[in-house]
Structures are given as structure tokens and as C-alpha cells.
C-alpha positions as CSV (number, residue, x, y, z in Angstrom):
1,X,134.4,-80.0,-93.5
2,X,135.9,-79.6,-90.1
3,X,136.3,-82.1,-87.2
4,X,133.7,-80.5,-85.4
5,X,130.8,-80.2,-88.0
6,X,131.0,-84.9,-87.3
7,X,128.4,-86.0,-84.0
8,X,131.5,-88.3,-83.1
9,X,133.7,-85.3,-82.8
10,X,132.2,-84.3,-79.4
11,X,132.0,-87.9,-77.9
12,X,136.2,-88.5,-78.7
13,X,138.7,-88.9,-75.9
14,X,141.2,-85.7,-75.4
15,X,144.9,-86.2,-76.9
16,X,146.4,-88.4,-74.7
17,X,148.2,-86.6,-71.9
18,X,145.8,-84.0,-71.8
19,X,141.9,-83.2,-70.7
20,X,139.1,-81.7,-71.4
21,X,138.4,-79.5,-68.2
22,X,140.8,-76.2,-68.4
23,X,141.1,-73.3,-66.1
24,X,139.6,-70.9,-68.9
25,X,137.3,-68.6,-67.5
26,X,134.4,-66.2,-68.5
27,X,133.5,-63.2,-66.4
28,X,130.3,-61.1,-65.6
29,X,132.0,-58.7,-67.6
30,X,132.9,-60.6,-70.6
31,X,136.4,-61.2,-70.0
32,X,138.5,-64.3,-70.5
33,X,140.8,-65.1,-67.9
34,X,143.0,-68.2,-67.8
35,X,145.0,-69.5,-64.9
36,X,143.5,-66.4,-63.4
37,X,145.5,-64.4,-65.6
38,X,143.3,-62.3,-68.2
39,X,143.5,-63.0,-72.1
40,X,144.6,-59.9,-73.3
41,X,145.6,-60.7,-76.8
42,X,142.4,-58.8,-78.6
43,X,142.5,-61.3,-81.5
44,X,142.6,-64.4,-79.3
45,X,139.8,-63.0,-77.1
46,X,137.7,-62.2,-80.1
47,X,138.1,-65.9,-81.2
48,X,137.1,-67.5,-78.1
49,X,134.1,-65.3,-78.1
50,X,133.1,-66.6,-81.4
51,X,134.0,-70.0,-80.2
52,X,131.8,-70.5,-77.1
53,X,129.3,-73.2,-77.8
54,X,127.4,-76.0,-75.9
55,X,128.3,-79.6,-75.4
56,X,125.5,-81.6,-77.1
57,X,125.6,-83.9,-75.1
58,X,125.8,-82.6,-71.1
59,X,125.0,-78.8,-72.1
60,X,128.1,-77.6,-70.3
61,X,129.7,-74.6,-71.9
62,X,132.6,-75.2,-74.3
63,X,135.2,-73.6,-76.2
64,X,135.2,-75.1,-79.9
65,X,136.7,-73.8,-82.8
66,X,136.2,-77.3,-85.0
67,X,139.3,-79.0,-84.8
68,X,139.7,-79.2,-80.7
69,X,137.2,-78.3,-77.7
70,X,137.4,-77.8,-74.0
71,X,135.3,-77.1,-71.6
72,X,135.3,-73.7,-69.9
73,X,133.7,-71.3,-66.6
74,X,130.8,-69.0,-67.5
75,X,130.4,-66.7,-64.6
76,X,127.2,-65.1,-65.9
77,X,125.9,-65.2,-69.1
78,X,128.2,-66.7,-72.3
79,X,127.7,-63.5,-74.5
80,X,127.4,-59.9,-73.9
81,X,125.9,-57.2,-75.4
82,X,128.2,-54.4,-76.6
83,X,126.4,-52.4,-78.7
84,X,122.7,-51.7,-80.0
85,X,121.8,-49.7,-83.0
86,X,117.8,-48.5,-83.2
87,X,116.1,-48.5,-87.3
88,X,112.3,-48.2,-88.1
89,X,112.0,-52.2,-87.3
90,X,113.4,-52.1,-84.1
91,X,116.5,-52.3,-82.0
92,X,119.3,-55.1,-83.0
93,X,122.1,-56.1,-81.0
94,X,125.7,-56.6,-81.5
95,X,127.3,-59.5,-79.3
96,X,130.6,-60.2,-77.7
97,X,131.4,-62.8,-80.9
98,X,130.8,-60.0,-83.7
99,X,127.3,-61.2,-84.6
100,X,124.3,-59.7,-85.0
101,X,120.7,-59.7,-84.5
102,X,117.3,-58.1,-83.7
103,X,116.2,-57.8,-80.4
104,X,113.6,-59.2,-78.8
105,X,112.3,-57.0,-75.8
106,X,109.8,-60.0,-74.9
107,X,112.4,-62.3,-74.2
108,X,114.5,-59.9,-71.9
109,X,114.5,-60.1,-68.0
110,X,116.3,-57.7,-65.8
111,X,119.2,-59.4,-63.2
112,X,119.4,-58.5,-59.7
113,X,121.4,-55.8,-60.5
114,X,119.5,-54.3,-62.8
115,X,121.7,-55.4,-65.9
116,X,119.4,-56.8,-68.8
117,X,119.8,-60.4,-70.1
118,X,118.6,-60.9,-73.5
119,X,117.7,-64.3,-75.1
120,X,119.5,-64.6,-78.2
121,X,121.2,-67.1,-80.6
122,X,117.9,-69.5,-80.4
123,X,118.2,-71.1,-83.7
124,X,122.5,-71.7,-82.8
125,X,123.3,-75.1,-81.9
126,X,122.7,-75.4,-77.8
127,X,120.7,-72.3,-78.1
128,X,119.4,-70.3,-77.2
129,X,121.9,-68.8,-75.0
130,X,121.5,-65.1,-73.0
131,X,123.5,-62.5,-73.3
132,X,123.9,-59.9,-70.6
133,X,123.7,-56.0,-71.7
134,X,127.2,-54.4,-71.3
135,X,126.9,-51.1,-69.3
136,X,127.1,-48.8,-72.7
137,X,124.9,-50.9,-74.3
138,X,122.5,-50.4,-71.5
139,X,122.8,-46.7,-71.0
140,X,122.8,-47.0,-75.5
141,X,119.4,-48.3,-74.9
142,X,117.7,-44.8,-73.4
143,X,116.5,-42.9,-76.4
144,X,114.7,-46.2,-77.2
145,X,112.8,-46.6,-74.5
146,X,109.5,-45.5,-73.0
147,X,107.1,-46.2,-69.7
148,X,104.0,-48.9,-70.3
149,X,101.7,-49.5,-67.6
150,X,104.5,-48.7,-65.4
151,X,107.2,-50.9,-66.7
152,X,110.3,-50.3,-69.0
153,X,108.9,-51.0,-72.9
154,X,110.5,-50.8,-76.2
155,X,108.7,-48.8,-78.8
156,X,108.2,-50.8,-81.9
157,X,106.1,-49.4,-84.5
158,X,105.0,-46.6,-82.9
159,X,103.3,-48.6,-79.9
160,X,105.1,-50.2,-76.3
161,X,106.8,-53.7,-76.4
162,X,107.1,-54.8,-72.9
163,X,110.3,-55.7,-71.8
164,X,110.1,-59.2,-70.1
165,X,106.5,-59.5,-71.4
């Protein structure tokens, strides 16, 4: 058992000397910076993905891997889409931490710019969290897609899942 997996764990004072604001930083695009400098170590970026979690108690974004936690800057959304792969069930989605899951076309909105925000992770603790479509896992999306009643749908079965619906 870890630290972390103990309600107390989140409620504890940071080590003396030290706090638990930092000047990590999550971009639109899914990239950690930190003192405005990117993290480009591929393993340590990978492990903060997985890492990236809500406080229970104020809901702000943290970074935990279940012996330490700090809180850190989401820019957009905490996870990102980088890949989606289309069977007979559906379309599931791989996310910025290495997980997987199916998608859910109904619980999908399109941003401002067009990007598409899925809801995902809902059963996590502090979920559900979005995640935002990378670009090639946007443009990965076409062959999947079809026109319902003049909006974007998914086709699931052989008929039209709205997306957003």
C-alpha cells in the first residue's frame, strides 16, 4: 500500500521547507513545461501523464504518483487524445497516460476551435476528466464518421451516434 491510497495522505503538510504549489505546467497541446522550460525526458513526461489526478478535497489538478503530490497548471483539458482505433463495437481511445477506453460520441463537445473534448475516465477518482483530441487523432477519426440531421455522428452498429447528443 502506498501513501497515497490513505484519505490522510492528501490533507498532510508539505516537507518542511517546501510547498505544494509548483511551476509545473500542462499545455493545450499536452506538453509539460516546468519553470517554463519543457519536460523533455519522454519517460518523465509519460509518468506525469499517468500521474495527473484531482485533489479530493478542492478539485484542483494534481500531480501524484502515491508517495508525494503537488499541485500543477492545466491549460486546457488534463488528458489528450493521441490515438483512436475503430472495431465492430465502436471507436476507443488511447490517452496521453497510456490508457485506454471506448468512446463515447454522446459525451463529446466540439471547442471553439473545432478540437473535440471527450468525457473520459468517469469511474477514476475526481472523474470524470476531458480529454481534448490531438490533431492526428482528430483527422484519425474521418473514416469513422458520417452526417446525421446535419451534424457530425459516429456510426455505431450500423446506425448514427450523434456527437454531443
Amino acid at each position: 500500500m502506498k501513501p497515497g491510497d490513505l484519505p490522510e495522505f492528501f490533507v498532510a503538510p508539505a516537507p518542511e521547507g517546501r510547498s505544494r504549489e509548483s511551476t509545473i505546467r500542462l499545455d493545450a497541446d499536452g506538453r509539460f513545461f516546468h519553470d517554463q522550460e519543457p519536460v523533455e525526458h519522454p519517460g518523465l513526461a509519460a509518468a506525469m501523464h499517468r500521474w495527473i489526478r484531482r485533489h479530493p478535497d478542492d478539485g484542483r489538478y494534481i500531480l501524484s504518483n502515491g508517495y508525494d503530490w503537488t499541485y500543477f497548471t492545466v491549460e486546457d483539458a488534463p488528458f489528450q487524445v493521441s490515438a483512436v482505433r475503430g472495431g465492430p463495437e465502436g471507436v476507443s481511445l488511447t490517452l496521453s497516460d497510456g490508457s485506454e477506453e471506448a468512446w463515447n460520441p454522446r459525451r463529446t463537445r466540439v471547442g471553439e476551435d473545432g478540437a473535440l473534448y471527450a468525457t473520459v475516465k468517469e469511474g477514476a477518482p475526481g472523474g470524470p476528466y476531458e480529454a481534448r483530441f490531438g490533431r492526428h487523432a482528430q483527422i484519425a477519426l474521418a473514416p469513422f464518421l458520417v452526417e446525421s440531421g446535419g451534424v457530425p455522428a459516429l456510426l455505431l452498429g450500423g446506425k448514427p451516434v450523434p456527437i454531443g447528443a
